[in-house]
C-alpha positions in Angstrom: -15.5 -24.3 -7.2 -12.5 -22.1 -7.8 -10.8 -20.5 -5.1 -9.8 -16.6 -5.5 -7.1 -15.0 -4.0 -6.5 -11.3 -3.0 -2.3 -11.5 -3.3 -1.2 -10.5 -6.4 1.8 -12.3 -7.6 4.4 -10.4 -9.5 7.0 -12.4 -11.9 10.2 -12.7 -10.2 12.1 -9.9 -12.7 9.9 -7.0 -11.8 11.1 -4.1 -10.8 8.7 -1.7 -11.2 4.6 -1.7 -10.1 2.3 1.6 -10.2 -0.5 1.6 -8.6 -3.2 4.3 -9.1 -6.4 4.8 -7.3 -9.2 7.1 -8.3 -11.6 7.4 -5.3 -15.0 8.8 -4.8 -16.3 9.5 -1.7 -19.6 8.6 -0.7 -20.5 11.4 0.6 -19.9 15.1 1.6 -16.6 14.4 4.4 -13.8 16.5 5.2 -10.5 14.7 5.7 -8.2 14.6 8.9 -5.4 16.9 7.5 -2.6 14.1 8.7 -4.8 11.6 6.6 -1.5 10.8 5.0 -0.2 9.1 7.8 -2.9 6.5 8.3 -2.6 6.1 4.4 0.8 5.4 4.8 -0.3 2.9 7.9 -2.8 1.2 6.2 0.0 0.6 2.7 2.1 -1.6 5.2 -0.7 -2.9 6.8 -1.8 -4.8 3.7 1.7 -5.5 2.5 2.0 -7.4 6.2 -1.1 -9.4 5.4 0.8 -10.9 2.5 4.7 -10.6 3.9 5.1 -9.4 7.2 9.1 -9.7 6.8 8.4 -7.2 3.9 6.0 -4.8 5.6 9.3 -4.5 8.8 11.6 -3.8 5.9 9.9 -1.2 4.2 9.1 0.0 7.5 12.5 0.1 9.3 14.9 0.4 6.3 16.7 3.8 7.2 17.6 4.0 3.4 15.4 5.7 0.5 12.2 3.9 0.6 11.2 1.5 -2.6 8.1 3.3 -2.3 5.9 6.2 -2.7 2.1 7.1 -1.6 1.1 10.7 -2.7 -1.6 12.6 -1.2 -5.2 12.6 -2.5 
């Protein structure tokens, strides 16, 4: 029995991912209009689950963030 893991591991030399989503709901909803920031919430979130020192970087870093989550 294999075992599968949900990390994805990226070669040491990358410097850039893109990640696109296309979402359908799953029924007729309206969405909170500050939806963006429990998007933004939940992005760290699962960066935490896989490196929490990574998730308080890209949290706390006062610089540009390495990062971008565009609204739906």
């Amino acid at each position: 029995m294999s075992r599968q893991s949900s990390s994805l591991l990226w070669p040491k030399k990358t410097e850039l991912v893109g990640l696109r989503l296309q979402l359908q709901p799953l029924q007729n909803v309206s969405l909170y209009p500050q939806y963006a920031i429990g998007l933004h919430a939940w992005f760290l979130d699962q960066v935490r689950q896989d490196n929490p020192d990574l998730s308080a970087y890209l949290h706390d870093e006062e610089a540009e963030k390495p990062f971008t989550l565009s609204a739906l």
